[in-house]
Backbone as ProteinMPNN parsed JSONL, in Angstrom:
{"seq_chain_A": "XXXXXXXXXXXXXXXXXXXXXXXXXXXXXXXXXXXXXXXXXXXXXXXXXXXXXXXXXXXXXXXXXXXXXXXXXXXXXXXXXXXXXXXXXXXXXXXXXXXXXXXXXXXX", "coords_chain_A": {"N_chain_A": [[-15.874, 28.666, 13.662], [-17.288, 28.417, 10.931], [-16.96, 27.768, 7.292], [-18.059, 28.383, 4.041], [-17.209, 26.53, 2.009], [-14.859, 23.983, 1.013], [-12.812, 22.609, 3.288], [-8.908, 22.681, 3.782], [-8.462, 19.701, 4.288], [-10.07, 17.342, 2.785], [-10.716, 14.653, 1.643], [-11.639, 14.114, 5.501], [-9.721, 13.89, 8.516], [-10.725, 12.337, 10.589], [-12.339, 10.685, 8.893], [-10.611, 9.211, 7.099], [-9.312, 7.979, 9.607], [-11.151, 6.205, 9.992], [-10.925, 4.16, 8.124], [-8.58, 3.224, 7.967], [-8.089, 3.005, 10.985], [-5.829, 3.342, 12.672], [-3.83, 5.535, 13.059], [-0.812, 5.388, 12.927], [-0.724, 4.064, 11.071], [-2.62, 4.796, 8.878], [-0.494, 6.932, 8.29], [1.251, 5.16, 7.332], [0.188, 3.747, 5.385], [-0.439, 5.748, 3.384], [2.013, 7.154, 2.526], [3.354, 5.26, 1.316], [1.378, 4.633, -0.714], [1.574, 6.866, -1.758], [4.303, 7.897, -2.738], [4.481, 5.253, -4.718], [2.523, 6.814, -6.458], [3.672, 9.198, -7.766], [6.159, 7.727, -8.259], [4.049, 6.561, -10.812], [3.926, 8.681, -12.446], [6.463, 10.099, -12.649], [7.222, 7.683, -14.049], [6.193, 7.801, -16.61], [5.657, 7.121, -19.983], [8.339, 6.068, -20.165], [8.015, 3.278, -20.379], [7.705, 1.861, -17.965], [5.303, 0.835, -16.396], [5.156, -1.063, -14.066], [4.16, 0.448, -12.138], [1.318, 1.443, -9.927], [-1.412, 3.376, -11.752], [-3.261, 6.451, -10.348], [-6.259, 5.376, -8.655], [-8.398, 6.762, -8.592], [-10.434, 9.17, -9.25], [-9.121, 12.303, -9.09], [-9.259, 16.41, -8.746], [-7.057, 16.816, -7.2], [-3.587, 17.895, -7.132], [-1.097, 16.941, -6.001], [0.163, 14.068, -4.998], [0.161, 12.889, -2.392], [-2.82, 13.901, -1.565], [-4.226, 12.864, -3.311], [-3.27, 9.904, -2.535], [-4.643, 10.004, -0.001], [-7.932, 10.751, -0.938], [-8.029, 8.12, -2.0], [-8.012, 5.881, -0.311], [-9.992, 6.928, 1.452], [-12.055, 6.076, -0.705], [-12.084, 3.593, -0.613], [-10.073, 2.283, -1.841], [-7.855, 1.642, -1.555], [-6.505, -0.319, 0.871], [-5.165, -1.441, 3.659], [-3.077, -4.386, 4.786], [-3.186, -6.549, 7.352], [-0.478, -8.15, 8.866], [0.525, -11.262, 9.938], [3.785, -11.605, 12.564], [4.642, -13.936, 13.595], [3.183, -15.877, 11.742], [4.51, -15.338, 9.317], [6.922, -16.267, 10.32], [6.59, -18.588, 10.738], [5.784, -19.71, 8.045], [8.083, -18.991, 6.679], [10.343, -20.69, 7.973], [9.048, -23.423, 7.875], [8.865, -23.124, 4.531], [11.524, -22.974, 4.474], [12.257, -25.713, 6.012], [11.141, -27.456, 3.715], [12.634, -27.336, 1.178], [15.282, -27.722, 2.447], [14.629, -30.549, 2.372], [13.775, -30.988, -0.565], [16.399, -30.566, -1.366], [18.157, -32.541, 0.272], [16.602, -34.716, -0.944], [17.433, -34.549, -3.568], [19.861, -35.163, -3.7], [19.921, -37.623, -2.554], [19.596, -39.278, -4.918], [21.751, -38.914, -6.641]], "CA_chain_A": [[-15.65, 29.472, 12.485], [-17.577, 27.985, 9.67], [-16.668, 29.086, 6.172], [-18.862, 27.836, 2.955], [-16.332, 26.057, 0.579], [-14.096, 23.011, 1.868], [-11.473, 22.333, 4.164], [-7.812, 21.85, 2.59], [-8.277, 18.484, 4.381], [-10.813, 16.636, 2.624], [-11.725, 13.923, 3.403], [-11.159, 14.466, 6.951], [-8.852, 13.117, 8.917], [-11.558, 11.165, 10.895], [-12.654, 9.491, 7.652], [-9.54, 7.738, 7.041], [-9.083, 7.126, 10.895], [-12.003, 5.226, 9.974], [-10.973, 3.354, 7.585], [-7.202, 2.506, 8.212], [-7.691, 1.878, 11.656], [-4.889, 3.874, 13.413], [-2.429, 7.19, 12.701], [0.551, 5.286, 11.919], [-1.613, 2.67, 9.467], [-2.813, 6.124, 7.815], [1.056, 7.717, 7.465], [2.206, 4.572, 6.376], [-0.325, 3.656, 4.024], [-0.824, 7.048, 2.068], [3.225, 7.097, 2.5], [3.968, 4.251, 0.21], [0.995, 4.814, -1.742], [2.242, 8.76, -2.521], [5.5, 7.249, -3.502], [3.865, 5.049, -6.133], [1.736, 7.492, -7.845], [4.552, 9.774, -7.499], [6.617, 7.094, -9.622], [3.964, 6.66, -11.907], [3.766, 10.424, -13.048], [7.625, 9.746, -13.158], [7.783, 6.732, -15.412], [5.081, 7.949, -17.71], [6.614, 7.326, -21.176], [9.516, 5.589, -20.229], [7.695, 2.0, -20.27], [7.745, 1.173, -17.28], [4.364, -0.223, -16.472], [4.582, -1.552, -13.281], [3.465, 0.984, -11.211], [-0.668, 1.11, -10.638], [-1.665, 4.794, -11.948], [-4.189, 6.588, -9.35], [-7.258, 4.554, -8.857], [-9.783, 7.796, -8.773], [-10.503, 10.699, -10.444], [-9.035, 13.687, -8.779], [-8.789, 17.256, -9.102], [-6.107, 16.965, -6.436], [-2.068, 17.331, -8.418], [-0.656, 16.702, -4.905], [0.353, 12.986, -5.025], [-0.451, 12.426, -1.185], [-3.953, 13.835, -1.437], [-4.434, 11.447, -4.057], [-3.296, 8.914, -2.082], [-6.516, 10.062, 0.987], [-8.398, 10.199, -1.782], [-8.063, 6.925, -2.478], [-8.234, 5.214, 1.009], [-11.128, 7.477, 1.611], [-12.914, 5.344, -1.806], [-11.603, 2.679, -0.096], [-9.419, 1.832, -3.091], [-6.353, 1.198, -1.218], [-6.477, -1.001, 1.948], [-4.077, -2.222, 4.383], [-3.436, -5.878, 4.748], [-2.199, -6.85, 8.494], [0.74, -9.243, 8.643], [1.077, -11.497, 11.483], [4.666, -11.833, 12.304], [4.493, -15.222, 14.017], [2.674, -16.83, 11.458], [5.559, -15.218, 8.543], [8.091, -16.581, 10.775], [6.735, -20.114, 10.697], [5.833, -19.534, 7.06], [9.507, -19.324, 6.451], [10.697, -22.328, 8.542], [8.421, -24.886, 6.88], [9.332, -23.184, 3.594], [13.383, -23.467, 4.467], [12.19, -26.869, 5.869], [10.68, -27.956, 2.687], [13.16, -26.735, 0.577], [16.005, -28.582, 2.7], [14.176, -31.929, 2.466], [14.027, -31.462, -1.852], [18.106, -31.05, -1.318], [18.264, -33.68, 0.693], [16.081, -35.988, -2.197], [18.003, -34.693, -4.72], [21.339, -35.621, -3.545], [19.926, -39.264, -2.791], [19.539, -39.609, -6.155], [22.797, -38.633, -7.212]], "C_chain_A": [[-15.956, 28.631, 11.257], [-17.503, 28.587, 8.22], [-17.813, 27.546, 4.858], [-17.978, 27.194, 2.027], [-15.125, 24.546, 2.198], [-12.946, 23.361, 2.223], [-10.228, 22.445, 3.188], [-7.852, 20.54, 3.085], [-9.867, 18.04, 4.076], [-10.476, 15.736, 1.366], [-11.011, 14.119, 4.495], [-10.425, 13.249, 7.627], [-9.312, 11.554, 10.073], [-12.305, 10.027, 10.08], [-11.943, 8.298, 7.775], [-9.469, 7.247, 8.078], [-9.758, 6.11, 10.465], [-11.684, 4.067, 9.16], [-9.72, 2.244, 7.572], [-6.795, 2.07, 9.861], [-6.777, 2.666, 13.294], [-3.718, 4.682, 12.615], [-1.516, 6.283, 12.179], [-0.136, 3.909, 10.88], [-1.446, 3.482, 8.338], [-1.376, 6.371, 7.048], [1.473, 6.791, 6.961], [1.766, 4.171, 4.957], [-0.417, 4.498, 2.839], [0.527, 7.326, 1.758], [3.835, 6.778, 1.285], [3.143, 4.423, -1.013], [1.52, 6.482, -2.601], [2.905, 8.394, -3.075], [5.057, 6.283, -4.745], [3.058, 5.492, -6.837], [2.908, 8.728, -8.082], [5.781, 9.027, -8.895], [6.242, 6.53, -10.819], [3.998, 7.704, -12.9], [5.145, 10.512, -13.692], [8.046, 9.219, -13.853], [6.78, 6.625, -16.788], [5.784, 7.814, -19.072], [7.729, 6.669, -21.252], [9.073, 3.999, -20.504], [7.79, 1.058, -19.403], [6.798, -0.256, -16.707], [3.948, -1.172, -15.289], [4.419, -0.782, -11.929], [1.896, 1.252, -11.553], [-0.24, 3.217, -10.685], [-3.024, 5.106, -10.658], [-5.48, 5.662, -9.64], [-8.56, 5.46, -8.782], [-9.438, 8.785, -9.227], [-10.41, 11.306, -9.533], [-8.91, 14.857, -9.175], [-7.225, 17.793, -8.064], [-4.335, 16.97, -7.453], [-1.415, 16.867, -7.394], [-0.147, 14.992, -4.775], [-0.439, 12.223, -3.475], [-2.021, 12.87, -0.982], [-4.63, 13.227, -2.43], [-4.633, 10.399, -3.288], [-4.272, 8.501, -0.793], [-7.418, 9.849, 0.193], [-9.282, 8.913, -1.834], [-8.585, 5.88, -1.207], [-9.505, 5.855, 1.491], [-12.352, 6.104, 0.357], [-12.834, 3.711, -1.077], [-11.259, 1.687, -1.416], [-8.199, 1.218, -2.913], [-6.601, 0.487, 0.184], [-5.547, -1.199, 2.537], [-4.351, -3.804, 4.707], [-2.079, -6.067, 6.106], [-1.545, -7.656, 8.642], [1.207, -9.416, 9.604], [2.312, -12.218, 11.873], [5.097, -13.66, 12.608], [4.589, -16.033, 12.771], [3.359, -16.174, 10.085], [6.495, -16.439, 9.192], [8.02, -18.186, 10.564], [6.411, -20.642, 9.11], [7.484, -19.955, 6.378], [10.306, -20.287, 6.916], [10.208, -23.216, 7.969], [9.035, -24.506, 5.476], [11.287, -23.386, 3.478], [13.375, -25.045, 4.579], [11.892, -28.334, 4.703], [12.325, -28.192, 1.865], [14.969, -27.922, 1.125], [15.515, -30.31, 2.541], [14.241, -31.936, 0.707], [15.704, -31.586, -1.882], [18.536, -32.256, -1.305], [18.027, -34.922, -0.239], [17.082, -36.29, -3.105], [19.149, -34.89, -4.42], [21.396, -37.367, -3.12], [20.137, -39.729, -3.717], [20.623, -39.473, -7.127], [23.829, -39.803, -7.527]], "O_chain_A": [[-15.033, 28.165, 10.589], [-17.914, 29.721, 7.973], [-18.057, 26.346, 4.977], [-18.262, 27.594, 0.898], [-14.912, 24.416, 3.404], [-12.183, 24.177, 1.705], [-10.391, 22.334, 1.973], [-7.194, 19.832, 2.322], [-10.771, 18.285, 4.875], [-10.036, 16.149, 0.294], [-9.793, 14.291, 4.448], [-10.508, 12.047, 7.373], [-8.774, 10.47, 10.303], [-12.712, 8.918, 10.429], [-12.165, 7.155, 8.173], [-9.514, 6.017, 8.05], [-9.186, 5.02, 10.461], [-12.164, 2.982, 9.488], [-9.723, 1.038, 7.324], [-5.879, 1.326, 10.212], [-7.043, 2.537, 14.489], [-2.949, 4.307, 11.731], [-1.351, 6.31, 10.96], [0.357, 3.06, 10.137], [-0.746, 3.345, 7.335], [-1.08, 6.179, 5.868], [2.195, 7.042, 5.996], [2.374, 4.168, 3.887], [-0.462, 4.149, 1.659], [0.608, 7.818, 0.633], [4.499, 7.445, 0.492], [3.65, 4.42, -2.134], [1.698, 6.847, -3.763], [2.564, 8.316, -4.256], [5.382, 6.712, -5.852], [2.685, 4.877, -7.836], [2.585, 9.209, -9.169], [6.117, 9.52, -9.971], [6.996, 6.105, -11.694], [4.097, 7.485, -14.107], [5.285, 10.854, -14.866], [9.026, 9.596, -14.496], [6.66, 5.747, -17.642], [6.682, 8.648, -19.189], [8.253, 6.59, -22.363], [10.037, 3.374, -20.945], [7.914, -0.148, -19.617], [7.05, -1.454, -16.58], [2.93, -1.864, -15.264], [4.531, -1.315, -10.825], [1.319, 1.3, -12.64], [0.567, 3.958, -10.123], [-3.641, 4.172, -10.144], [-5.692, 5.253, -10.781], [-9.673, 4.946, -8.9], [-8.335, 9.221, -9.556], [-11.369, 11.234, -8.764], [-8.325, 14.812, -10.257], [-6.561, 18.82, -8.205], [-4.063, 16.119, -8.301], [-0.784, 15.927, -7.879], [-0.283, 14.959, -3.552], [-1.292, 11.336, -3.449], [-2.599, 12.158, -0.16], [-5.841, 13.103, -2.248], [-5.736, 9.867, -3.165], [-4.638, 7.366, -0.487], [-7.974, 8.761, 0.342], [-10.488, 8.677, -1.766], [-9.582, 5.173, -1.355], [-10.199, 5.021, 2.074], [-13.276, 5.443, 0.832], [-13.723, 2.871, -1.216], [-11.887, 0.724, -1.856], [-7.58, 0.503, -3.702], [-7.256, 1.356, 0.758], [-4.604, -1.146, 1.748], [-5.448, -4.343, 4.848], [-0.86, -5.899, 6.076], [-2.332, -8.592, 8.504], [1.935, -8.681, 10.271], [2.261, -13.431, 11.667], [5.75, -14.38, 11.853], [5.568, -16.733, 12.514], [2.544, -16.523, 9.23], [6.728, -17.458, 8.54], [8.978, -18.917, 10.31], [6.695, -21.806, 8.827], [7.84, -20.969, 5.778], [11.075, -20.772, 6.086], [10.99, -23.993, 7.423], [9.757, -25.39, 5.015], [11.996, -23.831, 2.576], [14.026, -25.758, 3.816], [12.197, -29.526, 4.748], [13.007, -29.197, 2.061], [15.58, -28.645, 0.338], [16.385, -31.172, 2.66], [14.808, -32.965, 0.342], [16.245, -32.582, -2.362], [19.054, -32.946, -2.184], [18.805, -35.865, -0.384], [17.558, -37.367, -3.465], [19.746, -34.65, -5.47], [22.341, -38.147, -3.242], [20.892, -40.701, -3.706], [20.492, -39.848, -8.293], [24.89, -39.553, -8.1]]}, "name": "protein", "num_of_chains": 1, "seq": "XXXXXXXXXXXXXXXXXXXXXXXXXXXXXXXXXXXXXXXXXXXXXXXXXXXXXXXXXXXXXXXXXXXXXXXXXXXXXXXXXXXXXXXXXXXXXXXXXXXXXXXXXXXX"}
């Protein structure tokens, strides 16, 4: 059943697959991003300032088809975070961190 005028989903949902990777990448990414264009529309005027405003021109008012949109332009990315290499991130930095203690109480 082909009809002449677009989808309500566009870009398609195989787009973004494409670009984020995997379904829950997608929901989480367009998720968080909805929620911050969502609170910039919200803190318009108030001075807030540190939320980013949309990064493309839509005719979409929808906040979340903004946020396809956007990942469609490939304006918004995901950045994968490997827990391991947090975890030892945070040990050397506790380790650090105990060793300036340590200095600074020699010196006392």
């Amino acid at each position: 059943m082909a009809h002449g005028y677009d989808t309500m989903m566009n870009p398609s949902i195989e787009e973004l697959l494409e670009e984020t990777g995997s379904k829950f990448r997608l929901v989480s990414l367009s998720a968080m991003r909805s929620r911050e264009i969502t609170n910039y529309h919200g803190g318009l005027g108030q001075g807030a300032g540190s939320d980013v405003p949309p990064q493309v021109t839509s005719t979409a008012a929808k906040p979340l088809s903004i946020a396809f949109e956007e990942i469609a332009a490939e304006k918004i990315i995901s950045i994968e975070i490997d827990p391991e290499a947090e975890a030892e991130a945070a040990l050397l930095a506790a380790a650090e961190a105990a060793a300036a203690a340590e200095l600074g109480d020699d010196s006392a």
